[in-house]
Each structure stands twice: as structure tokens, then as C-alpha cells.
N, C-alpha and C positions, 0 to 999 in steps of 0.2 A: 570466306573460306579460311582455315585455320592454316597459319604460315606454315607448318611442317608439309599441308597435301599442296599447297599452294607451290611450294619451291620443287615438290618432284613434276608436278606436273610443268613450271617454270624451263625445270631441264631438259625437259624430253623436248619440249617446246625450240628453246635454245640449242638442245643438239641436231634436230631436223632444220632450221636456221643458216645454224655452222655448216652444216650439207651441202645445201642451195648457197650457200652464197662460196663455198669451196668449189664448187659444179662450175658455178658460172667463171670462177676462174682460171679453171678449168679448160672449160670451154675456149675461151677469150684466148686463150696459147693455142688454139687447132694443133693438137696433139695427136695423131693417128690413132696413139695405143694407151693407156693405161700404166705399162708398166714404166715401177721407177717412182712413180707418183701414191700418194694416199688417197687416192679416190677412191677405191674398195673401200678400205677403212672408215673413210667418212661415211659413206652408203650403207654399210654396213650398220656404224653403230645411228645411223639415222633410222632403218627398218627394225633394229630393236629397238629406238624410242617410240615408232609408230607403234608397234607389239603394242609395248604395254600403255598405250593412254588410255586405254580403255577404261582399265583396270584403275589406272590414276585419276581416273574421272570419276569415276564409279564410287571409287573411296573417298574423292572429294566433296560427290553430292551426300552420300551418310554423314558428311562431316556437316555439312551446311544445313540438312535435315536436324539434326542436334543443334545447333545455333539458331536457327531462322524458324520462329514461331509462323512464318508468314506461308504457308505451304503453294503460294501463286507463285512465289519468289525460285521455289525450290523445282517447280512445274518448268520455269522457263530454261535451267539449267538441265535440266533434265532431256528437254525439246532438242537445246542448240548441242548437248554431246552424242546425240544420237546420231546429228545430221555431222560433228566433228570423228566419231566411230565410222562413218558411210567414206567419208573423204578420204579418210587415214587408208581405210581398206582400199580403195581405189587407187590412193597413190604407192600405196606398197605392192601392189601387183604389180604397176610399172616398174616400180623400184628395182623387185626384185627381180624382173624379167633383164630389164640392164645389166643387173649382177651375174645373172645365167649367161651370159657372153663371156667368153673366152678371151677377146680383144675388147675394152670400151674404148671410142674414140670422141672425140670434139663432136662431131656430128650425132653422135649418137645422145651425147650431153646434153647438146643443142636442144637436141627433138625433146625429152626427156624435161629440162626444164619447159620445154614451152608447155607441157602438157596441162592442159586444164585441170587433169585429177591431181597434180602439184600444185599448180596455183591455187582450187582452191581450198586446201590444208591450209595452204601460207597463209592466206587470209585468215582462217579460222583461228592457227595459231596466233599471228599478231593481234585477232580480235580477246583473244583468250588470254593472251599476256597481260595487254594495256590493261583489262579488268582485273588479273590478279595484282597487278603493280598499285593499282589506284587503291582497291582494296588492302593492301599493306600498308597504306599510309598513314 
């Protein structure tokens, strides 16, 4: 993929990341409440990077379509953003359902990272990093 789609979709990647690993420490202080703290904020601009992968994927496979005479190559990208589109929307329903609370607490953090529709985005993401990483080199 061409470094320009490679590094947005990189950041979305990385700001959903900084999230999860902000949550968990978060979490880890059992905090009743929310307030005081940037966990909105992080949440927040995590479910605008969820938003738009879509979109960053999308523009990434036109990019890789123009470079890769290989059209099997391009088929497989195409397969695993579908199934990384399904997870994103998954984990943004939770997301934003913890956000529609009034009070977020540790517990609710707790529950929230354990959630499978989180985990597996994280997965996806780190499997989608390491390939853009390897491919910039």
C-alpha cells in the first residue's frame, strides 16, 4: 500500500490502541467515576477512528488495486477489511453505549475491555499494523 493510505489507516489503528491501553489504566485505579480523567476523550476520539476505517480501507484497497497487477492479492484485502468493517461496527456499539453513561466507572471499563467485539478489532488492528509496517520497509 502507498505510505500516504498506509500512515492514515496506521493512525486510526494507533489511536484505537492509545484507547485500550488508556481503559486499562484506567481501569487498573478502580475509579467509580469518570470524572477528572480523559477517558471520554480517549473514547471518543477512538469511535471517530473506528468511523472512518472504513473509508481508510477502502481508499487503501483503490490504492493497492493501481499498484498490484496481482488481482488474488487485492481479493484477499478486500475479504479480511470486510471482516475488520464487521468488528469495528461491533466494537463501536459497545463503545458508544459506555459513552451514553452518564457516570463511567472501572467496572464498567473492566467489562468493556473484556469484550470480545474489542478484542477482536485489537487483533485485526495489530494484524493490519505489522503488515503495513513490514510493507514500508
Amino acid at each position: 500500500m502507498p505510505q500516504a493510505m498506509a500512515t492514515e489507516v496506521q493512525k486510526q489503528c494507533e489511536t484505537i490502541e492509545e484507547c485500550y491501553e488508556f481503559t486499562l489504566s484506567f481501569a487498573a485505579r478502580g475509579s467509580a467515576s469518570d470524572e477528572g480523567s480523559e477517558l471520554r476523550a480517549h473514547l471518543t476520539r477512538a469511535v471517530a477512528a473506528m468511523r472512518g476505517l472504513e473509508r481508510s480501507c477502502a481508499e487503501s484497497i483503490a490504492q493497492e488495486k493501481l499498484a498490484a497487477p496481482d488481482k488474488s492479492r487485492v481479493d484477499k484485502y478486500e475479504a479480511f477489511f470486510a471482516v475488520l468493517k464487521r468488528d469495528a461496527e461491533s466494537a463501536l456499539a459497545a463503545m458508544e453505549l459506555v459513552l451514553a453513561q452518564p457516570r463511567i466507572g472501572a467496572q464498567l471499563i473492566d467489562n468493556l475491555n473484556a469484550s470480545i467485539h474489542l478484542r477482536a478489532l485489537l487483533a485485526d488492528l495489530f494484524l493490519v499494523t505489522e503488515i503495513l509496517d513490514v510493507r514500508q520497509k
